[in-house]
C-alpha positions in Angstrom: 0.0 0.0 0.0 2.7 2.3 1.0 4.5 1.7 -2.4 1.7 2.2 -4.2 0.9 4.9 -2.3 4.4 7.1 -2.6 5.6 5.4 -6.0 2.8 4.6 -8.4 0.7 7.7 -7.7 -1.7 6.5 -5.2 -1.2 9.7 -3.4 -3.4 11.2 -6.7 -6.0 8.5 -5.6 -6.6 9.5 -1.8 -5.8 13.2 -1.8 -8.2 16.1 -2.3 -7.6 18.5 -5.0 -6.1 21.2 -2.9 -3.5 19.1 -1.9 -2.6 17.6 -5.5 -2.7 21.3 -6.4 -0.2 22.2 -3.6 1.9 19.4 -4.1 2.2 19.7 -7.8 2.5 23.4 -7.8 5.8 23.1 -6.5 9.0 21.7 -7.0 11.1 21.9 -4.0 10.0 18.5 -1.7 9.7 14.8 -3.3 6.4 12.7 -2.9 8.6 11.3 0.4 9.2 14.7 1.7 5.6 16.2 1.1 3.6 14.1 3.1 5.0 13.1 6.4 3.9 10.1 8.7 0.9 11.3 10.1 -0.8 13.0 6.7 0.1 9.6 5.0 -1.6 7.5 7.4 -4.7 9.8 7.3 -5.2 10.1 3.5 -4.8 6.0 3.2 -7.2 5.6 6.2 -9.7 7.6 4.9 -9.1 7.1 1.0 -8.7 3.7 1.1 -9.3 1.5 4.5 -12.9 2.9 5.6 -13.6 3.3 9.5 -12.7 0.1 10.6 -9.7 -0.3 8.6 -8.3 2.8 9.3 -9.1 2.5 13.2 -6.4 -0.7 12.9 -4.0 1.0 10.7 -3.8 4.1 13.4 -3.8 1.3 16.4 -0.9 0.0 14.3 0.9 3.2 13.8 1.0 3.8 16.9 1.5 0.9 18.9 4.0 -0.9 16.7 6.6 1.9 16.9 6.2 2.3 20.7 6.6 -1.6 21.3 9.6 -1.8 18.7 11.5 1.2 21.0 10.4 -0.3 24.2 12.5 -3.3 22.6 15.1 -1.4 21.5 16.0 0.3 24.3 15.7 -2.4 26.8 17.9 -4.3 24.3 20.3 -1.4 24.8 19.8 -1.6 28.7 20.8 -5.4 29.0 23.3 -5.1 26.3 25.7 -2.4 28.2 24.6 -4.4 31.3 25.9 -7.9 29.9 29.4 -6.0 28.6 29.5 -4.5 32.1 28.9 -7.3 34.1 26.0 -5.1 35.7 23.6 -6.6 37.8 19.9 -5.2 36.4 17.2 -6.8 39.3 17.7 -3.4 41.6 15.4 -0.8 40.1 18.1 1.7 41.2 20.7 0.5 38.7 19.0 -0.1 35.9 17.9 3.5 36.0 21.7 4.7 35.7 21.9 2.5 32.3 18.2 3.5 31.2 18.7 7.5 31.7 21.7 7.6 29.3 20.4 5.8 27.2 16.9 7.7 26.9 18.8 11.1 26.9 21.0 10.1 23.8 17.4 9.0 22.0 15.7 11.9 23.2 18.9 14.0 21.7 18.6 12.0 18.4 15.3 13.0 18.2 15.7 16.8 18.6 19.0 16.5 15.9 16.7 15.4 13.4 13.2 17.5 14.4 13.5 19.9 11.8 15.0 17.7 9.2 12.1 17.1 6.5 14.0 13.1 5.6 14.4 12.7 9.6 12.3 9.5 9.5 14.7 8.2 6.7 17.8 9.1 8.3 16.6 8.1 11.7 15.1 4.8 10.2 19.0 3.9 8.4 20.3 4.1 11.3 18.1 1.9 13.3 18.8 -0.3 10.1 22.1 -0.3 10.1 22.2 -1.6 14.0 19.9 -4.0 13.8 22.0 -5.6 10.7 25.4 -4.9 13.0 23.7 -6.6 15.9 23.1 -9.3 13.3 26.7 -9.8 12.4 27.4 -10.1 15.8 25.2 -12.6 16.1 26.0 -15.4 13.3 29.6 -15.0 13.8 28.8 -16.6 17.7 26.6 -18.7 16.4 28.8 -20.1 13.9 31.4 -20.0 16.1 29.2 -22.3 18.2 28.9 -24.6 15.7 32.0 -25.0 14.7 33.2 -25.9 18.5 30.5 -28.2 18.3 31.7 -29.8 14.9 28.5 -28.9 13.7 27.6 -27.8 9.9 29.0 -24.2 10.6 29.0 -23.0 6.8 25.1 -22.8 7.0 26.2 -19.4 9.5 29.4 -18.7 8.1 28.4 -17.6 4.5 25.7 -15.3 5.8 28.0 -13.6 8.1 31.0 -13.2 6.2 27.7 -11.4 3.8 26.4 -9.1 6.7 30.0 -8.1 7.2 30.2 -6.5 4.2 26.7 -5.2 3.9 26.9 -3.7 7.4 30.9 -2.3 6.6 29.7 -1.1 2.6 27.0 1.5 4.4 29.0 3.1 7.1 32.0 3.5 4.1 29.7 4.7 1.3 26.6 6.0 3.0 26.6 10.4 3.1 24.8 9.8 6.4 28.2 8.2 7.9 31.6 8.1 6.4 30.5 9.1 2.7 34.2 7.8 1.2 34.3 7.2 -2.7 32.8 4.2 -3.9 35.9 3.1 -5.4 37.6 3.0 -1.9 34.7 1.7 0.1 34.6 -1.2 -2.2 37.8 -2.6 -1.2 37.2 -1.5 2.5 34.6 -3.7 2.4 36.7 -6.5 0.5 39.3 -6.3 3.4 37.0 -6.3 5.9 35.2 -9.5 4.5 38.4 -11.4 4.2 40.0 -10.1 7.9 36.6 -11.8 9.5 36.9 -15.1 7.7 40.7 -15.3 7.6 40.2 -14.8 11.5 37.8 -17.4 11.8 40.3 -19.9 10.1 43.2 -19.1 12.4 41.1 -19.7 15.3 39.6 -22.8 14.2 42.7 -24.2 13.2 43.9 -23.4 16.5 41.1 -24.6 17.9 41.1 -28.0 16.2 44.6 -29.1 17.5 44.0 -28.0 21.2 41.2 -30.8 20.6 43.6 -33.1 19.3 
């Protein structure tokens, strides 16, 4: 719907003429820019869904982003606990890992208030982490598997892949490093075959301490 919507011309479909009229009177803002969160959600809900339909899509607008940052920023909270070694059951100290952590997103969120792509930017970077935490992720489970002689390729392949996925946007990407092409390409080569020429050493390693 949201395709549709922003990149077949559905807008033309839902809005009244006053705001084709505005929109296409100027030149300025893309179809992305012009309507933000909120107007989109109210011209599909009234457009398209009808009262009950739009009364889930709103329920879902809001809800589903305040669930998905509840999660994110407990995530954070246990995270910097687990490096830390911090114990979390007192109320006390998980409130001096929470407050940081809320005042950095609360700063996030004023950086990019004015910014008429905030959501995009914003929405990159919550990308970008949540592919990073991903990395993180299959190399220990591959490294799991491989201490357990198990298939380990069925991980390995998709993290040496993430790796360079995750390292090609913070090289290329304006909204990071924003390093030519040329050079961020072969970053991202090096980086790929670091991880897995890592991986090697320490399974070798690892395979004659067993033996």
């Amino acid at each position: 719907m949201s395709s549709w919507f922003f990149y077949s011309e559905g807008w033309r479909e839902v809005c009244s003429p006053e705001v084709v009229a505005a929109f296409t009177g100027q030149s300025e803002l893309t179809v992305t820019q012009f309507f933000s969160a909120p107007k989109v959600v109210m011209h599909v809900c009234n457009g398209w869904l009808g009262a009950i339909g739009g009364m889930l899509a709103i329920m879902g607008v809001i809800f589903a982003p305040i669930t998905t940052g509840d999660t994110a920023l407990r995530s954070a909270r246990l995270i910097v606990a687990e490096n830390f070694n911090y114990d979390q059951k007192p109320i006390f100290k998980r409130l001096i890992i929470s407050i940081p952590i809320f005042v950095a997103t609360l700063l996030m969120l004023l950086w990019q208030l004015d910014n008429p792509d905030s959501f995009s930017v914003l929405w990159k970077y919550f990308g970008w982490a949540n592919q990073t935490l991903s990395v993180f992720t299959l190399w220990a489970i591959t490294v799991y598997l491989a201490r357990k002689k198990v298939f380990y390729w069925a991980t390995l392949v998709p993290a040496v892949i993430m790796t360079g996925i995750c390292t090609l946007f913070v090289t290329i990407s304006k909204q990071t490093l924003g390093m030519p092409p040329v050079i961020c390409y072969i970053l991202t080569a090096l980086a790929m075959t670091a991880t897995v020429t890592a991986f090697f050493i320490w399974h070798s390693k690892f395979l004659k301490e067993r033996h």
